[in-house]
N, C-alpha and C positions, 0 to 999 in steps of 0.2 A: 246733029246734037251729040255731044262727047259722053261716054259711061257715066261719069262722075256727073256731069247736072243729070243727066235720068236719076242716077243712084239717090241724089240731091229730094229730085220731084217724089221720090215714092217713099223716101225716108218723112220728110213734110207730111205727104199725106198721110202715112200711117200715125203719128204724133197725133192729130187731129182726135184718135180714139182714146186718148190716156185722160181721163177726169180727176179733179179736186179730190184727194182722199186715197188714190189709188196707190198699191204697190205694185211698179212697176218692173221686170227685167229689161237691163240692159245688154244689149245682145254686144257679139266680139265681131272684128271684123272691120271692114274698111267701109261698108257701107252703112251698119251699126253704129260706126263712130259718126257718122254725120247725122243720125236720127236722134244721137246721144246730145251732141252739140245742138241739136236743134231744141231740145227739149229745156237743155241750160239758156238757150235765148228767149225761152217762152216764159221759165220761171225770172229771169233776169227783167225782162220786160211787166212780168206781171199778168201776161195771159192764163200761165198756169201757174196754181200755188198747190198747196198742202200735198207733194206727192212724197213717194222713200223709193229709192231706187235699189236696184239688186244686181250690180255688176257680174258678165259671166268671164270676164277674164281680170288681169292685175291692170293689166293696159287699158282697159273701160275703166276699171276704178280708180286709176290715177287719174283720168281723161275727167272720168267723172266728179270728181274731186274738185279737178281744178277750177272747173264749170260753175261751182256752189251749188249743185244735186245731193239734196239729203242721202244719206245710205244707210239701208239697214240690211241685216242679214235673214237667212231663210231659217235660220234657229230663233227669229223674232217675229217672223212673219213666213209662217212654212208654205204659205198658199197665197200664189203673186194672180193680181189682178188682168193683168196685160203685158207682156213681151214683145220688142220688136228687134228683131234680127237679122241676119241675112241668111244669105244658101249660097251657095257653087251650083249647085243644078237644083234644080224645080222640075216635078216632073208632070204632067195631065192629072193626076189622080192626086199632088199637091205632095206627093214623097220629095222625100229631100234628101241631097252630097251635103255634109257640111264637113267642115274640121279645116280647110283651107288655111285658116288663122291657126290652127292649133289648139284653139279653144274647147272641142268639140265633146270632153265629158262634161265639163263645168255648163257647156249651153246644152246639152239636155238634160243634168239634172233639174235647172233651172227652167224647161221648157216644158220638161211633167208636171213641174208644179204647178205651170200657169194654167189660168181658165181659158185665155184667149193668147195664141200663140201667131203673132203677125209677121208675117216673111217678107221683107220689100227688097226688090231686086232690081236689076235690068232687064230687059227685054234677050239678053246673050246668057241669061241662065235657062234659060226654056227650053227643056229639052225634050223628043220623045219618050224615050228610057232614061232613066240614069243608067250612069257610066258612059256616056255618050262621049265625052269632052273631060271629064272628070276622076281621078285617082278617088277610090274608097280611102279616106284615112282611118287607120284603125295604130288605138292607143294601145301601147304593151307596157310592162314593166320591163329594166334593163336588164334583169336576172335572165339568162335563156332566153334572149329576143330571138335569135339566131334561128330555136325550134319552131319558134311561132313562124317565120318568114316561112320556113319550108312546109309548116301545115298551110300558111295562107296558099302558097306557089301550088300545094296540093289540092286547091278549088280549084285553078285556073288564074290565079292572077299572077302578074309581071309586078315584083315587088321592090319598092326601093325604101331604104331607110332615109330618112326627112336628114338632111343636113343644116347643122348650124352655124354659129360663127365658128372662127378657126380652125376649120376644119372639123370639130369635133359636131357629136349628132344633136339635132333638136332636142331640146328639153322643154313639155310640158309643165302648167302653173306647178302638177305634182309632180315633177322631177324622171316622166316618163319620157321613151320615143316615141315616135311615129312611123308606123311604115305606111306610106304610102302605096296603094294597091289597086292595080289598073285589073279591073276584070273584062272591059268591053263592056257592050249594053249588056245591062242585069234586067234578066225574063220576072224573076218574081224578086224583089228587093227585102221581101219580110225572111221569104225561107234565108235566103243569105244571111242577112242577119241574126236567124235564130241560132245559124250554125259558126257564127262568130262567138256570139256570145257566150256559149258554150265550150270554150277553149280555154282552160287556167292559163293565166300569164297574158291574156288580153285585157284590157283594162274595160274600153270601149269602143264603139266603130260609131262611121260617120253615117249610117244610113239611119237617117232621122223619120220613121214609120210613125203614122197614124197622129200625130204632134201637129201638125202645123193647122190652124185653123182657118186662116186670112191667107193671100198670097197679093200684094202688088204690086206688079210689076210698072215699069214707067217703059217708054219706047215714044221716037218722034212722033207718032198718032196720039199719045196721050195717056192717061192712068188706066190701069185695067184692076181691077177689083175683084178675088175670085173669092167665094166660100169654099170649104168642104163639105158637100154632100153627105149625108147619111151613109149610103149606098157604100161611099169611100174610105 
């Protein structure tokens, strides 16, 4: 069974938790956009009605648009009922790589807000650590990106700048880069991050802590359905 119907199956099943009345986040991403579309064939059919959607990139929200998904914003609705998303790595304890799409401060702003944070995946984002398979994307502003790469390079990561079209570099919704930043497997994924964050001239990073609530993955065996534990 190919990525895309897994991605298919577990985008499906997570939909199934968004109810009549709901404000829901629309997550970025390639597998995001099929839970998105799916949600547009549920209101289009009639399965679901009364919801407002809250796209976390411009690409959800044209997508969304197109679909006929109500949209509202988080300056009207600052607390979203249900999110579903994707990840680049999923980790045991339900941390998450994201930024892949380049979306990655607009999906956690939008991801703290939510009560229920749903991650649907494939079976090939499973990893033991994050970093396993997966570049940290961390967002900068273009003013002295240059310094930021050499503090990133000064944790240990191997860092690249995100390339765009025409040669020229990626540009974020806000008009930011990307450096992409391979650390290896990351031992504690929070301390990292607290030491990101911490950097003027970073905008945001992709290690997505403590956020995720839901996680399903699809794989030829079938749906797997995970909670967060307390404990996590």
């Amino acid at each position: 069974m190919d990525a895309i119907t897994l991605k298919q199956q577990a985008a499906e099943y997570a939909a199934q938790f968004i109810e009549p009345g709901m404000v829901v986040g629309l997550g970025a991403g390639s597998t995001a956009i099929l839970a998105v579309r799916h949600i547009g064939y549920l209101l289009k059919t009639g399965a679901l009605r009364n919801i407002l959607g809250i796209p976390c990139s411009t690409q959800t929200e044209a997508e969304a648009r197109a679909l006929g998904i109500p949209l509202t914003t988080l300056e009207e609705h600052p607390i979203i009922d249900v999110t579903i998303d994707g990840a680049d790595e999923v980790d045991p304890q339900l941390e998450l790589i994201k930024g892949g799409g380049g979306a990655l401060t607009r999906e956690k702003i939008v991801a703290q807000a939510t009560r229920r944070e749903i991650i649907v995946v494939d079976e090939s984002k499973l990893v033991p650590p994050l970093g396993t398979t997966w570049a940290v994307p961390v967002e900068v502003i273009p003013f002295g990106y240059g310094s930021q790469q050499v503090y990133l390079e000064s944790l240990g990561a191997r860092v690249k700048l995100r390339p765009g079209s025409s040669g020229l570099p990626y540009r974020t919704d806000q008009g930011n880069f990307i450096l992409d930043c391979n650390f290896g497997p990351i031992a504690d994924p929070a301390a990292l991050g607290e030491r990101l964050k911490r950097r003027t001239g970073i905008v945001e990073h992709g290690l997505f802590i403590g956020l995720a609530t839901d996680m399903i993955s699809a794989s030829a065996g079938g749906i797997q359905h995970r909670t967060r534990t307390p404990s996590a």
